[in-house]
N, C-alpha and C positions, 0 to 999 in steps of 0.2 A: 463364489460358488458355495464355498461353506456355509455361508450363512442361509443363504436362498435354501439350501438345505437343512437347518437349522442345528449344525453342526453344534453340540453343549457346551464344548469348551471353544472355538474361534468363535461362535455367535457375540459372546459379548467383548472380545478384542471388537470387531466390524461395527460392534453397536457404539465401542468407545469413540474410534472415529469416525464416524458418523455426526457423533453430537459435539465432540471436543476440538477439533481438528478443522480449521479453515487455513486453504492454500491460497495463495494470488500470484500471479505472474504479470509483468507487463502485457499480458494480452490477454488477459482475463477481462470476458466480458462480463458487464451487465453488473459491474461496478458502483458505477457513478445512480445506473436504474437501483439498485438496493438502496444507496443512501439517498436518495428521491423520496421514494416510495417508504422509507422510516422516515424521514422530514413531515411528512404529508399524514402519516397514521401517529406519531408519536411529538406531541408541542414541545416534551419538555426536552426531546433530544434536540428538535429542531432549533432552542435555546442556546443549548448550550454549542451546538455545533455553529451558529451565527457567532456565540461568542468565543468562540478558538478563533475564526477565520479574522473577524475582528483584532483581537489580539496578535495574530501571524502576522498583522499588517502587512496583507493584500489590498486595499484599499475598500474590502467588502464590509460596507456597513450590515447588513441582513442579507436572510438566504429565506425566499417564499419555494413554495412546493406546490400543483398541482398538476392535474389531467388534462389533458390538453385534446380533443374530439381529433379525430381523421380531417372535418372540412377545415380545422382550423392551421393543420398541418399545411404551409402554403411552399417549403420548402422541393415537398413531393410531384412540385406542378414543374420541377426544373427538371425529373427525372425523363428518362426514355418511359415509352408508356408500355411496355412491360413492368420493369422496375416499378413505377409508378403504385402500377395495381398491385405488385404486393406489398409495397409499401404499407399501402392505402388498407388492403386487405387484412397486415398485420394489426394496422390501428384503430380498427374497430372499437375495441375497447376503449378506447384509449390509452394517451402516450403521458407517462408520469416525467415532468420535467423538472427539472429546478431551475433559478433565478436567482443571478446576483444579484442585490441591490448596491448599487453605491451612488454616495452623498455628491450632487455639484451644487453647491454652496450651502447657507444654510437650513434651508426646506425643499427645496427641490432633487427629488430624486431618481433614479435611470437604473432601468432592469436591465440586466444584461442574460442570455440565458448560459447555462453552463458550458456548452461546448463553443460561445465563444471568448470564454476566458482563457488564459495560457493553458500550455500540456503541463503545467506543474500545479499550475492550480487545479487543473480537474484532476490530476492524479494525487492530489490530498485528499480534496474532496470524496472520491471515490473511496481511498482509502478508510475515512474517517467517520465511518458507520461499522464494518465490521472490528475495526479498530477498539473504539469504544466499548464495542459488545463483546470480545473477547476479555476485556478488562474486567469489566460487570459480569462475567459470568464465570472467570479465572479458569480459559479455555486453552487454546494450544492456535497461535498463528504463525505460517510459515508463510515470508515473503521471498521471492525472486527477485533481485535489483531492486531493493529497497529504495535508492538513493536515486531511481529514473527520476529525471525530469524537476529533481528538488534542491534546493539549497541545503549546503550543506548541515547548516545551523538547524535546518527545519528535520533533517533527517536524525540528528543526535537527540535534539526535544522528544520527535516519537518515540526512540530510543529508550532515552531515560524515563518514561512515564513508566514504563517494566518494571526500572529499580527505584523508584517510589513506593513508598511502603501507603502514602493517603493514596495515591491513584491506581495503584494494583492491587486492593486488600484482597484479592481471591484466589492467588499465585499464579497469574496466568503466565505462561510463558513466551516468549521471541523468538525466532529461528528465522535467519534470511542471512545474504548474500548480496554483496555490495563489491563495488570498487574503489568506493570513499575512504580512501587510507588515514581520513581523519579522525577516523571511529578507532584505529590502532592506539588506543589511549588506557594506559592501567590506572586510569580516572572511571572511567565506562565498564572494563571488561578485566576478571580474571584471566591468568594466560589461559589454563583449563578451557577457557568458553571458547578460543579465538582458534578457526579453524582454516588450513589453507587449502587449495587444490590446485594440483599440477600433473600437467600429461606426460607420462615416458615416451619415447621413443616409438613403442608399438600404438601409440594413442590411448593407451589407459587412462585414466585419471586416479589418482591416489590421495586420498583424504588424509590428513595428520592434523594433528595440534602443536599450537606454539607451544605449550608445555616442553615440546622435544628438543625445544634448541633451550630453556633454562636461564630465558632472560633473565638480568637484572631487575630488582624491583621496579627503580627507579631508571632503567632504559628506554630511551625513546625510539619504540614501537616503529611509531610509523616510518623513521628516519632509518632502521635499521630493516625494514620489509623494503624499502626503493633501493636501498644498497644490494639487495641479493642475499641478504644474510641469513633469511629464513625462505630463499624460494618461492617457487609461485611466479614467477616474474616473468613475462616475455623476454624472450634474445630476437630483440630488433633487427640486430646486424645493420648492413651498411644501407637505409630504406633511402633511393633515388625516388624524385618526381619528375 
């Protein structure tokens, strides 16, 4: 409201995030439609984004990007025909997809399109457009459950591309929330950085840092957060099935 009013001093707070500041959630749409839609307007990311996925060894040799017309959409003909028309109605424009490729033998090749590849593959996928661009522009991303639906190894990789001095030259920063107690590593993280949350009694939630409990340098983290040591931890009690 301040800004809409063009308040002098919170105007450029609202302006900062605005331009700085990208959040994601596991149910954040239109995801996967951003990094489409840069595949298809931008060759050199769609390069390099073919060669991560390459590399991550999913078995995706390339990643194509186009529009795909309303008549060509044949998915839309399985809907009820309400659904259908808006469907149909939304795609006018057209619908930005993308496309796995991957290799069966040594010249023959097989598009697969994205949503039917795993839920971990389209959630890198999706992730690894604003990903990139936050890096390149040394911006501010906050993820929710970072670790959904991915390997663990693949979720520390993202990780550490932050504290790479060649992959981050712009200072962008990280901010997310994970259950991966393998990130608990004074390899990865200052204790400063590592933050827990736990509910009282009244259902509060209370924010703290491991700072507070004064680990050891060389203590292992993760093995001392499933023991109870620094809290945070569910009481199971005695769960029957």
């Amino acid at each position: 409201m301040a800004a809409q009013f063009a308040h002098p001093q919170l105007t450029p707070v609202f302006q900062w995030f605005q331009r700085n500041f990208t959040a994601i959630t596991p149910r954040s749409r239109g995801l996967e439609r951003y990094t489409t839609q840069k595949c298809e307007k931008d060759e050199e990311f769609r390069h390099w984004l073919a060669s991560f996925l390459r590399t991550a060894d999913l078995g995706i040799a390339d990643i194509t990007a186009e529009t795909v017309k309303a008549d060509q959409v044949h998915f839309a003909e399985a809907l009820p025909a309400p659904q259908r028309e808006a469907v149909l109605a939304e795609l006018k424009a057209g619908l930005p997809l993308a496309f796995a490729v991957h290799k069966r033998g040594e010249t023959d090749d097989v598009r697969f399109p994205m949503q039917e590849e795993s839920e971990g593959t389209q959630r890198l996928f999706g992730l690894l457009g604003p990903w990139q661009e936050v890096l390149a522009n040394g911006s501010v991303l906050m993820v929710d459950e970072l670790d959904a639906s991915m390997h663990p190894l693949m979720t520390r990789k993202l990780v550490e591309s932050f504290h790479n001095p060649e992959q981050n030259r712009h200072g962008a920063q990280l901010i997310f929330t994970t259950h991966d107690t393998s990130l608990l590593s004074p390899a990865l993280f200052r204790r400063d950085q590592v933050w827990f949350t736990e509910k009282d009694q009244r259902g509060a939630t209370k924010l703290y840092s491991l700072q507070e409990y004064r680990p050891r340098q060389d203590e292992a983290l993760e093995k001392g957060y499933l023991a109870g040591r620094y809290g945070a931890v569910p009481f199971l009690g005695e769960l029957t099935f």
